[in-house]
N, C-alpha and C positions, 0 to 999 in steps of 0.2 A: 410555426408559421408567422408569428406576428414579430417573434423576432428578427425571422430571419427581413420580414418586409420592412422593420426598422432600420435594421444595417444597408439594406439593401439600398434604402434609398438616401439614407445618410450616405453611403458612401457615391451616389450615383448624382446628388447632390454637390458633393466636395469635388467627383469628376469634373461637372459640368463647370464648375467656378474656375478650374485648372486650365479648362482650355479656354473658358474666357477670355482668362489674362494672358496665359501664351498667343492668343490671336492678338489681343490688345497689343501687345508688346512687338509682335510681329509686323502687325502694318505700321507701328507707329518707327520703327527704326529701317524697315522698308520704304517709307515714303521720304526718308531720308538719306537712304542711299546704302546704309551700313548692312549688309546683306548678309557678312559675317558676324557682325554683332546679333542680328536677329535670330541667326540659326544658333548662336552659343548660349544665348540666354534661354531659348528654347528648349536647348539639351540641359545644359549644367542647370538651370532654375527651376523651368517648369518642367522637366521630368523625371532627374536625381533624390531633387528633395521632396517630391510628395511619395515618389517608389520608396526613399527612407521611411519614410510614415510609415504609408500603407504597410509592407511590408512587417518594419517593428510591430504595428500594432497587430497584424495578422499570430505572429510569434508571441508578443506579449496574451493577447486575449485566448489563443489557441483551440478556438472554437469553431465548429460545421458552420455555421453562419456568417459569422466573421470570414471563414477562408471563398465562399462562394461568392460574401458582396466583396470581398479584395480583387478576387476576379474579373467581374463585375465594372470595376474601378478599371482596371487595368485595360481591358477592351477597351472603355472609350476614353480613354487616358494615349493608351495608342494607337486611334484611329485616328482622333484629332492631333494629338499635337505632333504625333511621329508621321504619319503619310500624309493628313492633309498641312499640318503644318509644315512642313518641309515642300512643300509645293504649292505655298502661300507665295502669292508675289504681289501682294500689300491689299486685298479684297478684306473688307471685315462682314464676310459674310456668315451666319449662323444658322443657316440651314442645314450643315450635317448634325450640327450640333442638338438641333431640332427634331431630325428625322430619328436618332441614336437615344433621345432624351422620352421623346415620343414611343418608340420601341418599349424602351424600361420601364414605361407606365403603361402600356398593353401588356407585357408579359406580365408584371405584376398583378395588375387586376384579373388578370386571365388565373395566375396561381391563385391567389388568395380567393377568390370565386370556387376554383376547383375545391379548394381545400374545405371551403367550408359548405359546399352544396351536396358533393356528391363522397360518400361514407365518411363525414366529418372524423376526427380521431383531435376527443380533448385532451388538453394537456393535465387539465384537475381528474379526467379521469384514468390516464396512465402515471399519474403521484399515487389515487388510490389503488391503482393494480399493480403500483410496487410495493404499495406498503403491503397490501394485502402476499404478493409474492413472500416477503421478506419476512412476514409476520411466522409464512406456511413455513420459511426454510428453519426460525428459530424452532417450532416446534415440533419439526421432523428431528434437527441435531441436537435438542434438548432427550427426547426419548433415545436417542440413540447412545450420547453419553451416560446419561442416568443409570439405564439397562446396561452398557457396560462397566460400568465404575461396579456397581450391585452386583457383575457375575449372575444377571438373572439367568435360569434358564430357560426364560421363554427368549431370549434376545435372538432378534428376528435377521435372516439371513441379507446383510447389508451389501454385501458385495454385489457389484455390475447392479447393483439399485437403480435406475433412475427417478425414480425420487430423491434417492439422497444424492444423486450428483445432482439432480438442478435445487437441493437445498444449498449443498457447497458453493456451487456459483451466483445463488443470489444472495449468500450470504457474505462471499468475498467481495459481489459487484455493492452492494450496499452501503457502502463508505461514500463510494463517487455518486453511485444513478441516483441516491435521493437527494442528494443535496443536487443536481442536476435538474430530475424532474421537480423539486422544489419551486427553482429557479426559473422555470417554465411556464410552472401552474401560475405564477406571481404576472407572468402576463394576461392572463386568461381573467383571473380573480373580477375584472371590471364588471365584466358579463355573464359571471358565473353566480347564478343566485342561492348555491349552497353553499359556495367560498368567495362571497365578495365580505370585506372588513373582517376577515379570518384570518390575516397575512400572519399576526403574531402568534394565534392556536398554533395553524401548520409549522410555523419554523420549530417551535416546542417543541411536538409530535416528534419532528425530525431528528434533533438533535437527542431526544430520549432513547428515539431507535438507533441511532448511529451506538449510543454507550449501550447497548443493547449488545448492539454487532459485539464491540470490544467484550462485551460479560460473556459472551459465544467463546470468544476468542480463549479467556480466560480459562471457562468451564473445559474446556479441551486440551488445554497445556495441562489443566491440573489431571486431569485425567488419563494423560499419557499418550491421547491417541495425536498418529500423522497424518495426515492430510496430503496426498503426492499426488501431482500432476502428473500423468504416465503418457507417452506420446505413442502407444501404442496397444493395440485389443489385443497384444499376447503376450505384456507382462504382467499381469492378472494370471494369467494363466500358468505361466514359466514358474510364478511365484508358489501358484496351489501344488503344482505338479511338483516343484521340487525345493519344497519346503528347508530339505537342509543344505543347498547348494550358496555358498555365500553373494557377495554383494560384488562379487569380483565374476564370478562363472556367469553371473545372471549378466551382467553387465554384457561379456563378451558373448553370450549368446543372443541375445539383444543387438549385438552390432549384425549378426551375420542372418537374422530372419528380417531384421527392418526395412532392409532394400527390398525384401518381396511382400511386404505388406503396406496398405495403403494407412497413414495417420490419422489416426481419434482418437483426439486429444478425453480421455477420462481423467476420475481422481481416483486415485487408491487411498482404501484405511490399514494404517500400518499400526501395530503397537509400537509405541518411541520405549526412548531407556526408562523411565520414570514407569509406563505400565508393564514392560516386561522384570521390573523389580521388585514392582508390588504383584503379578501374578507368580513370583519365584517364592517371595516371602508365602504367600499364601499357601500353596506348594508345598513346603518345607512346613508349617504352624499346620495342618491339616497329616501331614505325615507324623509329624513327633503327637499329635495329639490320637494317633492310632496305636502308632506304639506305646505310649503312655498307657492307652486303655486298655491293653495288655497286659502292660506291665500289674497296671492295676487288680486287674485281675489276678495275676502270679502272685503278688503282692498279697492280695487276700485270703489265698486258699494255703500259703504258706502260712499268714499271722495266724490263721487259722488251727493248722498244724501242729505249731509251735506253742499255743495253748494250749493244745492237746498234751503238749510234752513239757508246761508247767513255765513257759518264759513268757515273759512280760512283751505284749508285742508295741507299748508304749516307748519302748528302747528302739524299734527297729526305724531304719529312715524311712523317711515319707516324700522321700525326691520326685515319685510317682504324679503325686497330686500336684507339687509344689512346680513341676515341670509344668505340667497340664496349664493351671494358673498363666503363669508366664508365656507359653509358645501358644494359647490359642486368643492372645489379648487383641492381636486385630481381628479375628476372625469376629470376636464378639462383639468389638467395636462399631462392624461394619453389621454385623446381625442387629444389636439396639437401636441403629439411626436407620436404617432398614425401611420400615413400613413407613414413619414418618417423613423418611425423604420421598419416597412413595408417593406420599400424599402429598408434599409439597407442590413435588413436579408432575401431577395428577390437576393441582390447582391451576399451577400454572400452565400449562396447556390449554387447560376448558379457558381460563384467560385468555389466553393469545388467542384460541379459537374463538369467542367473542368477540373480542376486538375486529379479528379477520374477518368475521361475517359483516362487524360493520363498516368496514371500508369496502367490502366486496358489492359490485353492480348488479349480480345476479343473487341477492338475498333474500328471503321471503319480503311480500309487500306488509307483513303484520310482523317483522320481526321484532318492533320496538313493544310490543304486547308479548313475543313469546323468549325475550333472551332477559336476563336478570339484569338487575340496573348496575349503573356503575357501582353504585357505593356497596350493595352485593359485594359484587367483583374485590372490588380493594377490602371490606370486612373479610373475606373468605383467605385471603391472602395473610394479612395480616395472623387472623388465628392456625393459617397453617405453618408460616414461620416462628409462630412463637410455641407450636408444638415441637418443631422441627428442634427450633434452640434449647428448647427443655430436653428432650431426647438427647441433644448431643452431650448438653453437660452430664448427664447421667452419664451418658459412654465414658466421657472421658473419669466420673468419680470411681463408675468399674473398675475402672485400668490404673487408676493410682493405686485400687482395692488391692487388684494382684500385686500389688509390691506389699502393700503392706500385711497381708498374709504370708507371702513367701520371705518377709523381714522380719518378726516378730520380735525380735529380740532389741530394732532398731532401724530406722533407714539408713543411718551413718556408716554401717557395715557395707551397703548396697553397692554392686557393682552392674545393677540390672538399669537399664534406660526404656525407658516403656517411650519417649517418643521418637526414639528410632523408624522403627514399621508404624506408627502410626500417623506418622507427619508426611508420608507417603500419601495419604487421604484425606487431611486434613485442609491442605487448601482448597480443595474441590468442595468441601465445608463451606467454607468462606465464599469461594465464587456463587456458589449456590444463593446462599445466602443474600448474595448482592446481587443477583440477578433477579431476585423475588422482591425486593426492595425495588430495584430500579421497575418492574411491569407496576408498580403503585402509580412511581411516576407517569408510564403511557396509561395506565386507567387515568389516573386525575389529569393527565393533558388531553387526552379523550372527551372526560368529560366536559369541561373547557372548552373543546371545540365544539360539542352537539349544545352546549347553550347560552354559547356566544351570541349577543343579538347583533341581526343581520342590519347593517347602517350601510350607505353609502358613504367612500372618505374619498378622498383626495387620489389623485391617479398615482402621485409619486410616492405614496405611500405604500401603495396595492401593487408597484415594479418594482421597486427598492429593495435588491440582491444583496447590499450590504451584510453582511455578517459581523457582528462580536466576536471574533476570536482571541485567542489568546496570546498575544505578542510574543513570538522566540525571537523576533530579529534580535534581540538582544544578545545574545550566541551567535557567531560566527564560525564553525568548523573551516579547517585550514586558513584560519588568518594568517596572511604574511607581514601586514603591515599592524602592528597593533601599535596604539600611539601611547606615549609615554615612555617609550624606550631606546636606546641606542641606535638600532638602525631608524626609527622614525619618533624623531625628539619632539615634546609640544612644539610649537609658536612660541615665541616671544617675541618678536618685531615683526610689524606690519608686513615686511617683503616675504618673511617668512610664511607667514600667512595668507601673501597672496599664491606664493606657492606652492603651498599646501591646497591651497581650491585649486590651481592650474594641474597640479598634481592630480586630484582626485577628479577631474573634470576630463582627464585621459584616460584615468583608470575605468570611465565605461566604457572606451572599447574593447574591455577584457572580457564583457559581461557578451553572454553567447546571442542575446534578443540584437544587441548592437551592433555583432559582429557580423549577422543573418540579414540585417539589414543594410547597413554597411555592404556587402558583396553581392546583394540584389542589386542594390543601384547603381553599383560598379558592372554590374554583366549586362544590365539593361542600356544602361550608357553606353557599351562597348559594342551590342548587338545596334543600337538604333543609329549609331552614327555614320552609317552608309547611310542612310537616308537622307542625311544635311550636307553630304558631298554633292558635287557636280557631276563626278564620274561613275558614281554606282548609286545615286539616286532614281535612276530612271527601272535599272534594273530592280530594286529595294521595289519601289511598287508594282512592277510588274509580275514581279513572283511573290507578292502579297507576305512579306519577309514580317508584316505585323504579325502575323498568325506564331510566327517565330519566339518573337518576345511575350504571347501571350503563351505560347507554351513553356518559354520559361519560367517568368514569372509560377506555374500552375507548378511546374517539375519539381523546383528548388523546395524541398520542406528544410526544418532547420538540422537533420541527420542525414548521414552520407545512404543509410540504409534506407531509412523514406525517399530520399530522389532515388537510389536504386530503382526500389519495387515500382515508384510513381512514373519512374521513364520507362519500364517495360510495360506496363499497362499501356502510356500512350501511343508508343510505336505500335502493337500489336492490334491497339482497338482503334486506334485511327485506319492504318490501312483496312481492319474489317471494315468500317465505318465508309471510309470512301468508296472502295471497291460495293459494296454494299446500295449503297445511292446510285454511283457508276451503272451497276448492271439494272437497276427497277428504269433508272429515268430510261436508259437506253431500250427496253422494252417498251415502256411507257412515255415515248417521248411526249410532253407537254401537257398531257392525261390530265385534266382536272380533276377528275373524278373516279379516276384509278391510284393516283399518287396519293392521295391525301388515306386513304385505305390500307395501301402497300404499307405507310408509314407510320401509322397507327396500330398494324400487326407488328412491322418490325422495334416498336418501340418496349412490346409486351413483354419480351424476354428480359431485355436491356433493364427496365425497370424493378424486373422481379429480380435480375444478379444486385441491384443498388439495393434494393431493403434485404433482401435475404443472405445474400451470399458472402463471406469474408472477402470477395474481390468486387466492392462494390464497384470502384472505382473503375472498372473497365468498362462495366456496361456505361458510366457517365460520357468516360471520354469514346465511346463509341457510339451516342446519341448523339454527341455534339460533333464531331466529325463529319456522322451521315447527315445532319440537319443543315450544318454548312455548304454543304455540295448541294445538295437536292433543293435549297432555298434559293443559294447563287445563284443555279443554274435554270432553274421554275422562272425568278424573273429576268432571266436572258433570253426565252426562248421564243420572243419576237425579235429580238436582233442578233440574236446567235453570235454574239462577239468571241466567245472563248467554246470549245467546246468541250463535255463533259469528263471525259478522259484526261484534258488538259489542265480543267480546274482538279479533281482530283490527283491528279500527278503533283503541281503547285500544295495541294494542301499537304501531302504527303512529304514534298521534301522541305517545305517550310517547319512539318512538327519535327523531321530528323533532326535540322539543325538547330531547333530550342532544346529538345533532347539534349543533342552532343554537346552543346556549349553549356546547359544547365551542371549537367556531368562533372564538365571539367573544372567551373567556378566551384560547385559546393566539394568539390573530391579535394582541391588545389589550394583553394583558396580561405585561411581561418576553416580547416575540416570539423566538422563536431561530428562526429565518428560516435553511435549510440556501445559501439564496445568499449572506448575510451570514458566515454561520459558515465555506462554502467561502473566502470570499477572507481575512477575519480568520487561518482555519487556513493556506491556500496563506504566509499572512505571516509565521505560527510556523514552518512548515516551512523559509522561505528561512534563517531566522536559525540552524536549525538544521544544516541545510546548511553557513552560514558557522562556526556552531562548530566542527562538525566538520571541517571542511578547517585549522580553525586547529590543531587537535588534528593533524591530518597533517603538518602544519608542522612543532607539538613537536616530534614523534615521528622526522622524516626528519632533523633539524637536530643530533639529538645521538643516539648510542645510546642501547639501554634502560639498561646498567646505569649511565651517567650523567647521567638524567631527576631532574631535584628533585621530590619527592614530590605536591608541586603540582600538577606536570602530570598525574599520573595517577590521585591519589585524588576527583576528583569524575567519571572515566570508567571507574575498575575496578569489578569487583564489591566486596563490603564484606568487605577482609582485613584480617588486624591488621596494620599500618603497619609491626611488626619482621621480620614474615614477608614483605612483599614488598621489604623490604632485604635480608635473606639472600639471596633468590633468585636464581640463577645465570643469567647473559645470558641462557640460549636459556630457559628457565624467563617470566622476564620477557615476552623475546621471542613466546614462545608463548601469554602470559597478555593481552599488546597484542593481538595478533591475535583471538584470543578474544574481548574489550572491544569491538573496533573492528569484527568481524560483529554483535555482538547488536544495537552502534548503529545498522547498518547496517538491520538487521532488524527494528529499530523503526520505524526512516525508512522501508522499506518498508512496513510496515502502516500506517502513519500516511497515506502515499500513497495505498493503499486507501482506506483511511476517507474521504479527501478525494473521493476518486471515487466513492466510496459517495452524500456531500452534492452533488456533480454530476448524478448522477442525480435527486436528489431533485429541483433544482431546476425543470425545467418543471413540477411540480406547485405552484408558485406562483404565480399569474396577478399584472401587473406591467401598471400602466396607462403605465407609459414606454413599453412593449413590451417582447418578447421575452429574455430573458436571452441573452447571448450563450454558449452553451454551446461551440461549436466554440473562442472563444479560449480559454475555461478550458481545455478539455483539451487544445489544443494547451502549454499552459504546465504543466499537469501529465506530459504529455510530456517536455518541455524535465529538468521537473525530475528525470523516472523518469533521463532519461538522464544526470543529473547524480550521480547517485546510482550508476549502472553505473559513470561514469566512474573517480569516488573509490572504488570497489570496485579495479581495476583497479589505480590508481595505490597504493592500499597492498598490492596484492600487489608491487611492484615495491620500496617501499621498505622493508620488513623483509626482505630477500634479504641471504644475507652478503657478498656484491657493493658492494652499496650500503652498508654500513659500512666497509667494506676499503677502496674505491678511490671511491666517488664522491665523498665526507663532504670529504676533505682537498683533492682536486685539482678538485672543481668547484664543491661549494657555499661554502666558505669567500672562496674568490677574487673571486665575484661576489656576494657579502651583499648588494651598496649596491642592485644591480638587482632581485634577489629581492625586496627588503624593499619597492621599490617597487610591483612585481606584487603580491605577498600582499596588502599594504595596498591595492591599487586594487580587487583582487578580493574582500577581504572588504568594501570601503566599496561596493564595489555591490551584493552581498549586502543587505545595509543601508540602500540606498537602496529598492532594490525592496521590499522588505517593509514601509519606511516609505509608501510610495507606496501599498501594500493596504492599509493602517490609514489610511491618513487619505484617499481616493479622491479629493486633490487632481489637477492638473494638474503635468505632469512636465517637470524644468527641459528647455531644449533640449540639453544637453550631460551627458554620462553620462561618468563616470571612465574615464582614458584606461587600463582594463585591457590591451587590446589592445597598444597604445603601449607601455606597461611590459614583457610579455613580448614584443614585436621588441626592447626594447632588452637583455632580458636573454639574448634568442638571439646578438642581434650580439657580445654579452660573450661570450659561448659560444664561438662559433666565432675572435675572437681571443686567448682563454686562450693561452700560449705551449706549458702542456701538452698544450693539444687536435692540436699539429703537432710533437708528439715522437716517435722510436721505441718508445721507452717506451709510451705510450699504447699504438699499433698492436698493441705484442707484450702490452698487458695484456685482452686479448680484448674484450670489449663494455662498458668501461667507461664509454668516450665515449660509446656507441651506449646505453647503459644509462639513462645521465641525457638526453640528448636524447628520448629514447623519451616520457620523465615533461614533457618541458618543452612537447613536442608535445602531449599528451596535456590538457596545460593548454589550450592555444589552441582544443578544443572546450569543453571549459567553457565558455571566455570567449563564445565561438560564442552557449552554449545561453543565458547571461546577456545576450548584446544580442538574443536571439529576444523573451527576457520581458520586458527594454526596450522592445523593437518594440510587443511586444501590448501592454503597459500603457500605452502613449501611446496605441493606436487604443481603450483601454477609457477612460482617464481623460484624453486630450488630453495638450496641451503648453502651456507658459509663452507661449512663442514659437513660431511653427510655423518648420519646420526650413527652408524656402527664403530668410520672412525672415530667419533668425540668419546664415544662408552673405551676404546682400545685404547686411545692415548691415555686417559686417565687411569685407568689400569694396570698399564705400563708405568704411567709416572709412582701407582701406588708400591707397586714393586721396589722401582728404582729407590721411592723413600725410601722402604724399609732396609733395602740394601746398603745405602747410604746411613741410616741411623746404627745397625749392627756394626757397620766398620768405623763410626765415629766413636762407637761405645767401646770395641775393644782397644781404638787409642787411648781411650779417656781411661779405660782401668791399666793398661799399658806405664801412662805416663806418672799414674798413682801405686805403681809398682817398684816406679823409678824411686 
């Protein structure tokens, strides 16, 4: 409320100064005679360039508030200077401008009264009912992962949950709404006497929970489970019922029941590849340790035997046990961390439930007497991670155990890999681990906030949205102009250089904010200037043609798919809306005290489709429609100049033709099409993706306090360059981690946003046909989990594990391999994203990523240190980097999924049966060719 009453009158403010000087400007070149000077400068001045404004800034801020006072603006922007300035004939009189200005501070006062008198709804208290939402939804998807990583079997029946699909959605909404209702409470703070001078607590809070979400994020990639949007209540079903039908039969049955059922939108939980390979491996370690025990059996009642009959059963093999050892090593692995993890995420829960009771409104009044204090809270934590860590290193000293019993002779014989199957579970270790680390952080920014003392400060302090983020403009995905090079040479003379700013100084009409406003002003200009004619100005106000350009203005959002949907709402709720007004005033002509009742009932609907219903917007534009007739027409009904019918008719074809003409600017003119912008944007994002992984590269390849300043001043925040050289390891260390969430956190949102333009796209009708929605979001899938992944992997490579002992004995030895994987996996980064920018056909052959990390496994496993004592007794060091090199071969996974799908979206050069037949044949041909070359060559040695 308090924002929007700042915009509101900011903008109704900047109105009233527009028509000012368009009046001013108008009498003063009217009383001079210049009639057509007055009306150009009218149009071209004062109504072009403040619609530029207004408009950019609508697109730039892209906010509910922002778009209602732009409207706001735009009413008496063309009340004044389009109808009555156009029929100015040199009068500086400011009374409409009064009676319009006057309106805006009664509807105002009248809202912000409403707002605050009758069921107030604070902004500080839906920040605490989201945190408290978001706190419920970690601790619902924490038990849910846990219990399924562990194979408990008490794990509770999760499917068609509603609890866990409104954990999934506040946990996905939790990136955007807090930092939104953050940004809200920050107004309220003045007068809030439990969060006034608390601005810097909450932001903390916030941003611990945001790295919270991401540690969510994480725990669930490592754990293999999927997350699927299903747009429909019987693919859950389709799926239970027919478990073994593939992803093809489901699909096409799917096509042919969707038309007869109505959509709700669920999430399904799928096993991905990562948990269907550790429940295969388990599978398989659970069978051979059956048979084994068997065998064992057979095994003993023969040595047995065989005593009997005088042989040495020290001679006989012991493959039995020796099997056993080896094939049940994850099973035990995940038995020893067991209870301990248990107990972790036992801790961590009654945490977040503390926490969530105290941000919750409805808490006991004596709960600060009956909930443990903070420092509880984080002591309890602390001692259950570092049992948890104790535990695991045991796990893992077992599983070196079984090698070095089934080796006795030596490791250097070993052809056994013990972190095969267990790096399958191992970074879910790790996310665990730093999930329990980071709830310390919301205890101790918690506690911070409850004893924070409560000061009065300064206002701009207590509003001040500002955020610290982490600078990426430094990265540019699709540069075309990079400077320093051929097509775009430095400067070196002056003119040069003035043309390089004239250059760049065009190049923001490429940018989409400039382009949106740019062709607002251009439609608006083109609708209002019937108004400043001679010959259809009369007409222009008779049929109240402002109403026109106020519905454009309203229609044009910056995507073809938003003005879609936003021009059927208008036509459809305006004529309810009129007709509506039309038939109450006509029964109730002039009714004082019938009308204001009738309109008060029909308001009740209308209000409840705006807060509740995905199609807010219609109940808006059908309260302002009906309110326009029935207000018109109320004060006409001592002079009955127009009547009711008529005005409604006039409103009616006034919204048609802001509709049709909205349509055809945003469809015609600079389109930004959200199908276009999805796959353009999915193409920024892969690139960025590839940066960032190169940046994990940097980061894994050298420590922090030996990084060249290079590598981290275009991804740190903005320090002074002497201050992050003084900085001590863990300092650094801590400040990377820091850098490498907030990227993280962008690339999540940025994610959003792309799924945001997903949605949009069915609202674009496409005479090719249908957009293929299902492949985009499968690829925006690929990428969320690409993005888990890299979460994952740099919590594993900032560990002081991985400077001490992985850095010397594993990366350095195998550089030649590594360098080949990095570079195969960022050139397909690179290739994909080239492939969404130009929607070519895709070569038949894609970089042998895969190929490069087996060869840098196969380097791995014969390193000479990998089959040392040393190793074994240096605990998970081996198991440490294997963990991350595994970790990589989903990546590659999720990179030839979006392979896959961008050959079924854009083709191929070659289709792939022919490229396998030509090479084939050409192998043939070789050798046909080399047999007849051979018997010349013994032919000519004959001779």
């Amino acid at each position: 409320m308090v924002e929007a009453a700042i915009y509101g009158w900011g903008y109704t403010l900047f109105a009233v100064a527009i028509s000012l000087g368009s009046m001013a400007t108008t009498d003063f070149f009217i009383d001079r005679g210049d009639f057509a000077v007055a009306r150009t400068v009218s149009l071209v001045f004062w109504l072009v360039g403040p619609t530029f404004v207004i408009s950019f800034l609508k697109a730039h801020w892209n906010k509910p508030p922002v778009a209602t006072a732009s409207s706001l603006c735009f009413i008496i922007i063309f009340l004044i200077v389009v109808r009555e300035g156009s029929a100015n004939r040199g009068d500086f009189d400011t009374t409409r401008i009064e009676q319009i200005t006057s309106a805006v501070a009664i509807g105002t006062i009248i809202t912000v009264a409403c707002c605050g008198l009758f069921w107030p709804v604070s902004a500080t208290k839906k920040l605490k009912k989201d945190l408290e939402a978001t706190l419920a939804s970690y601790r619902v998807l924490l038990k849910l992962l846990t219990k399924t990583f562990l194979l408990d079997d008490d794990l509770p029946e999760f499917r068609a949950n509603k609890t866990l699909q409104a954990a999934i959605e506040s946990h996905r909404a939790s990136f955007v709404s807090l930092r939104k209702s953050l940004r809200e409470a920050k107004l309220e703070m003045m007068w809030s006497s439990e969060f006034r001078g608390r601005a810097d607590k909450c932001d903390a809070i916030v941003k611990v929970m945001e790295r919270l979400a991401q540690h969510v994020g994480g725990l669930r990639s490592s754990c293999g489970l999927q997350f699927d949007l299903m747009t429909s209540k019987y693919d859950d079903e389709f799926i239970s019922k027919h478990p073994g039908r593939s992803s093809f039969e489901f699909s096409r049955n799917m096509r042919k029941t969707r038309s007869n059922t109505v959509p709700a939108e669920t999430w399904s939980i799928r096993a991905g590849y990562r948990r269907r390979k550790l429940e295969n491996e388990m599978r398989r370690q659970r069978t051979v340790l059956s048979e084994n025990d068997d065998a064992t059996g057979r095994w003993s009642s023969s040595a047995a035997s065989d005593n009997q009959h005088g042989f040495d059963p020290s001679t006989q093999s012991n493959t039995a046990p020796q099997d056993e050892d080896i094939s049940g090593s994850l099973i035990e692995f995940i038995h020893t961390i067991k209870k301990p993890m248990k107990s972790l995420a036992y801790t961590c829960k009654q945490t977040i439930y503390h926490l969530q009771v105290s941000f919750s409104e409805s808490a006991p009044p004596h709960r600060d007497k009956m909930a443990p204090s903070y420092q509880t809270l984080k002591a309890n934590l602390i001692k259950a991670i570092a049992l948890f860590e104790t535990s695991q290193k045991l796990a893992v000293r077992r599983l070196y155990g079984h090698r070095t019993r089934h080796f006795p002779s030596g490791p250097k014989e070993s052809n056994y890999r013990p972190g095969e199957e267990v790096s399958l579970v191992y970074f879910f270790v790790f996310n665990m681990i730093e999930f329990a680390r980071e709830l310390i952080c919301l205890v101790e920014a918690a506690e911070q906030f409850s004893q924070a003392e409560k000061y009065t400060s300064y206002i701009w302090s207590e509003i001040n949205t500002h955020d610290e983020r982490t600078s990426v403009n430094a990265f540019v995905p699709n540069e075309r102009n990079t400077m320093n090079t051929l097509h775009t040479p430095e400067p070196k003379t002056k003119w040069r250089r003035f043309f390089i700013r004239l250059w760049r100084t065009f190049s923001l009409f490429k940018l989409q904010k400039v382009r949106y406003a740019s062709k607002a002003a251009l439609g608006a200009t083109l609708l209002a200037t019937p108004a400043f004619l001679d010959s259809t100005g009369e007409w222009f106000r008779e049929w109240r043609m402002e109403w026109a350009l106020i519905t454009l203005m309203v229609v044009m959002t910056p995507t073809v798919g938003g003005t879609n949907i936003v021009a059927i709402y208008r036509i459809f709720s305006t004529i309810l809306g009129c007709f509506s007004a039309m038939c109450l005033y006509l029964l109730f002509p002039g009714n004082m005290y019938i009308l204001p009742l009738v309109t008060w009932l029909f308001s009740i609907p209308n209000f409840w489709i705006i807060l509740n219903h995905k199609h807010g917007k219609f109940g808006q534009f059908t309260l302002l429609a009906y309110n326009l007739v029935m207000l018109n027409k109320y004060n006409d009904r001592e002079t009955n100049a127009i009547e009711v019918w008529e005005l409604a008719l006039q409103r009616c074809i006034a919204i048609l033709v802001g509709v049709v003409f909205g349509l055809i600017v945003t469809a015609y003119i600079w389109p930004y099409e959200a199908r276009v912008e999805l796959r353009e944007g999915l193409s920024d994002f892969l690139l960025r993706l590839g940066w960032l992984y190169q940046k994990l590269v940097s980061i894994y390849t050298h420590p922090p306090n030996q990084h060249q300043p290079s590598v981290f001043m275009d991804i740190q925040p903005e320090n002074d360059a002497s201050e992050t050289q003084i900085m001590t390891m863990d300092a650094q260390r801590q400040l990377t981690t820091q850098t490498f969430m907030d990227l993280e956190l962008t690339l999540q949102r940025s994610l959003l946003e792309l799924q945001d333009l997903l949605a949009q796209t069915p609202n674009e009708p496409r005479l090719k046909g249908p957009f293929p929605v299902d492949t985009y979001r499968a690829m925006l899938s690929s990428c969320q989990n690409i993005v888990d992944k890299f979460l994952s992997m740099r919590t594993a490579i900032l560990k002081d594990t991985w400077y001490e002992g992985v850095q010397k004995t594993f990366i350095m030895p195998a550089n030649a391999e590594r360098r080949e994987m990095v570079g195969n996996v960022l050139l397909y980064f690179y290739l994909l994203a080239s492939a969404l920018r130009l929607k070519t056909p895709l070569p038949p052959y894609f970089p042998p990523a895969r190929k490069a990390w087996q060869s840098l496994l196969v380097r791995l496993h014969e390193l000479p240190v990998a089959r040392t004592q040393q190793t074994l007794d240096n605990d998970n060091v081996h198991l440490f980097y294997y963990a991350y090199v595994t970790m990589m071969e989903e990546v590659i996974r999720e990179l030839d999924k979006l392979g896959e799908n961008m050959r079924l979206l854009f083709g191929a050069l070659v289709p792939e049966d022919q490229w396998e037949h030509f090479f084939e044949t050409c192998d043939a041909d070789e050798q046909q060719d080399n047999r007849t070359l051979s018997r010349t060559y013994r032919t000519v040695e004959d001779d």
